[in-house]
C-alpha positions in Angstrom: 223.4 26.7 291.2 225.6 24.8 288.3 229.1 26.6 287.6 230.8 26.3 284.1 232.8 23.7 285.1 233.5 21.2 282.5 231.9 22.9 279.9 234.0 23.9 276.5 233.0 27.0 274.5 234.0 26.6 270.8 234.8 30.4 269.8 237.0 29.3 266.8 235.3 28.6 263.4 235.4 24.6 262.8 238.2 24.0 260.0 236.9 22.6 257.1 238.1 19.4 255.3 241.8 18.6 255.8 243.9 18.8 253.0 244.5 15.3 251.4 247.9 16.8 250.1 249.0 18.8 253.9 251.4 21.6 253.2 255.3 20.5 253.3 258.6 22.5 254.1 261.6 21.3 252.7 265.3 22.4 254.0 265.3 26.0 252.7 262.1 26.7 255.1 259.8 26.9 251.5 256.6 25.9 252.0 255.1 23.5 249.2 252.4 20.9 248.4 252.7 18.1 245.7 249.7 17.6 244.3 248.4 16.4 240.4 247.4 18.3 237.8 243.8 18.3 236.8 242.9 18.7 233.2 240.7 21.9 232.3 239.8 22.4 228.5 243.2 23.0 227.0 245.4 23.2 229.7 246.0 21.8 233.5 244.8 23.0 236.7 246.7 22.8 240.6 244.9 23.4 243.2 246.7 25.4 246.1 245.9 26.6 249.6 243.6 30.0 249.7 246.3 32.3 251.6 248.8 31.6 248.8 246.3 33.6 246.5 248.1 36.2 245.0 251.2 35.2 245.9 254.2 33.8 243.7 254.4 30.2 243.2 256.6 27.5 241.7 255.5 24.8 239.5 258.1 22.0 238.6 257.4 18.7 236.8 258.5 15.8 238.7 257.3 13.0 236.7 257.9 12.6 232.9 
């Protein structure tokens, strides 16, 4: 009779493709990501992480 002894379930869902950008925290514990702006018609586009939907956010230039 064979036990289930070395054998690994998997009960999480896989994560998908890491961030190339990973989520920072700088000294006041705010999380953030530095990332570049993509160009959509008129105007620019950032790409964030999906929990931060509907949440407040902070854009600053850092190049000029």
């Amino acid at each position: 009779m064979l036990g289930n002894e070395g054998i690994i379930f998997m009960t999480e869902k896989p994560m998908g493709r890491p961030r190339r950008n990973p989520i920072q925290i700088d000294e006041s514990g705010n999380r953030y990501v530095e990332e570049s702006v993509i160009s959509q018609s008129n105007t620019g586009r950032v790409y964030v992480p999906s929990d931060w939907v509907g949440l407040r956010v902070r854009v600053t230039l850092l190049d000029k």
